[in-house]
NUDREN-297484 format. One line per 3 residues: their letters; for each residue x, y, z of C-alpha. Coordinates in pm, whole numbers, plus 32768, in hexadecimal, padded with zeros to 4 digits. Layout:
N
a	X/Y/Z; ...
***
This chain:
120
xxx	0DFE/9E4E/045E; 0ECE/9FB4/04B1; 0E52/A06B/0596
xxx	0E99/A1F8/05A0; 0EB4/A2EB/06BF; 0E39/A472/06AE
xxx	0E4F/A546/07C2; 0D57/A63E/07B7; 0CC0/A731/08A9
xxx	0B89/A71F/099E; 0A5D/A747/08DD; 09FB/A851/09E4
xxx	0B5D/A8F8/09D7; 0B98/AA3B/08CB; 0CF6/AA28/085E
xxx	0D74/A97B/0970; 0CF4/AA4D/0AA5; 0C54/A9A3/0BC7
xxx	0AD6/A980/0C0C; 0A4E/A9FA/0D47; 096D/A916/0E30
xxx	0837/AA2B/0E2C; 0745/A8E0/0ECA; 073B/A857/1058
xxx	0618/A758/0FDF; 05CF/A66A/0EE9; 05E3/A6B5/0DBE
xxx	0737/A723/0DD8; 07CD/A829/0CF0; 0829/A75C/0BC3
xxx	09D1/A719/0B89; 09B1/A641/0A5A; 08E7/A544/0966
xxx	098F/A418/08FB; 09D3/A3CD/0789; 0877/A319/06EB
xxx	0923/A1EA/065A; 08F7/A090/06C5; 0A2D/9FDC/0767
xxx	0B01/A03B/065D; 0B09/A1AA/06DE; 0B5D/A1E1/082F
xxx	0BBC/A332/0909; 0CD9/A2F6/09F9; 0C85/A3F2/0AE1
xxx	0D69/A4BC/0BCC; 0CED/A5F7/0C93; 0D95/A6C1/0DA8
xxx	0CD9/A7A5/0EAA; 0D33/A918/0F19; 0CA5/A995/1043
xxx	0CD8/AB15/1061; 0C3C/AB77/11D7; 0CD7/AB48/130F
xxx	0BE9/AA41/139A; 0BE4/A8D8/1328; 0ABE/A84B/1249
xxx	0A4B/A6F7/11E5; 0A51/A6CD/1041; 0966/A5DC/0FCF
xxx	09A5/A538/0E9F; 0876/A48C/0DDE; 093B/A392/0D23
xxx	082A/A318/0C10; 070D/A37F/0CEE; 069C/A3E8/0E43
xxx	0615/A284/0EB8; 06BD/A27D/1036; 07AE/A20A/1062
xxx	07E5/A158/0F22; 0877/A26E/0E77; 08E7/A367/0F61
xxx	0A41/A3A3/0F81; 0A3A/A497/10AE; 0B99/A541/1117
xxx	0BDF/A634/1230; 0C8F/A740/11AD; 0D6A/A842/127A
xxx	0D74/A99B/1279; 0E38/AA6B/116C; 0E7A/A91A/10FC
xxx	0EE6/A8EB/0F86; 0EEA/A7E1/0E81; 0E50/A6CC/0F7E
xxx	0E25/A597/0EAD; 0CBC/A537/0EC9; 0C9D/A40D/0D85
xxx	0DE8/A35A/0D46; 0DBC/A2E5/0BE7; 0C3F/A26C/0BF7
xxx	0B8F/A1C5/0AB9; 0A52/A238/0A65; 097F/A234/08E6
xxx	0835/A222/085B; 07E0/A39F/085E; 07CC/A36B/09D9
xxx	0829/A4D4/0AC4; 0921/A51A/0BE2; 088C/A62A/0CBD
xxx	0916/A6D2/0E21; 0856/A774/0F4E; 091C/A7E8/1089
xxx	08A8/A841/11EC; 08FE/A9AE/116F; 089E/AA4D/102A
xxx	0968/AB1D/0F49; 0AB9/AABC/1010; 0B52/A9B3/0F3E
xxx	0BB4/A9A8/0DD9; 0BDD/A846/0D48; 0D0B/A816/0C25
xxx	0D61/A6D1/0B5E; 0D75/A5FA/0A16; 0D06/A4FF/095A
xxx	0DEA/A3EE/0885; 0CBC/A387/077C; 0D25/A216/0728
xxx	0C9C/A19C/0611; 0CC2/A049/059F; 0CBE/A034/0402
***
């Protein structure tokens, strides 16, 4: 068995730019949905954080789902902070969704990637 890698962008991303956390509850605004394939297809998932305001927020990630605190990855993130790594290369497949909420709305733009493995 070979398995490939493709990066590819955020399936919430347009050409690359950054997605911004609109949500402070659950549902979150949606970042990305995971490839539909069984364990042969998997997203490696990496996403950085941008917080444009002064004040510090807290970014909640729903990793797979909002069921606390299974899935929440929740990071403090500073003021005019940029590129704050929030998921460190994260697996995640099955059509299942990454969302974000933070403690302040329309202040932080999430960025990332995806390496698609597939194993053929």
């Amino acid at each position: 068995m070979a398995t490939t890698v493709t990066k590819v962008l955020l399936s919430s991303s347009n050409n690359g730019t950054g997605t911004k956390v609109v949500r402070t509850v659950t549902p979150g605004t949606l970042i990305h949905t995971a490839t539909n394939g069984d364990y042969n297809a998997m997203d490696e998932v990496v996403l950085y954080a941008v917080n444009t305001s002064a004040a510090a927020v807290t970014l909640t990630i729903e990793f797979a789902g909002a069921v606390v605190p299974d899935n929440l990855i929740i990071v403090a993130i500073p003021g005019y902070s940029g590129q704050v790594t929030v998921v460190n290369r994260l697996l995640i497949t099955a059509g299942l969704t990454i969302a974000a909420r933070c403690s302040a709305a329309n202040v932080v733009q999430i960025y990332g990637y995806v390496h698609r493995l597939s194993t053929i």
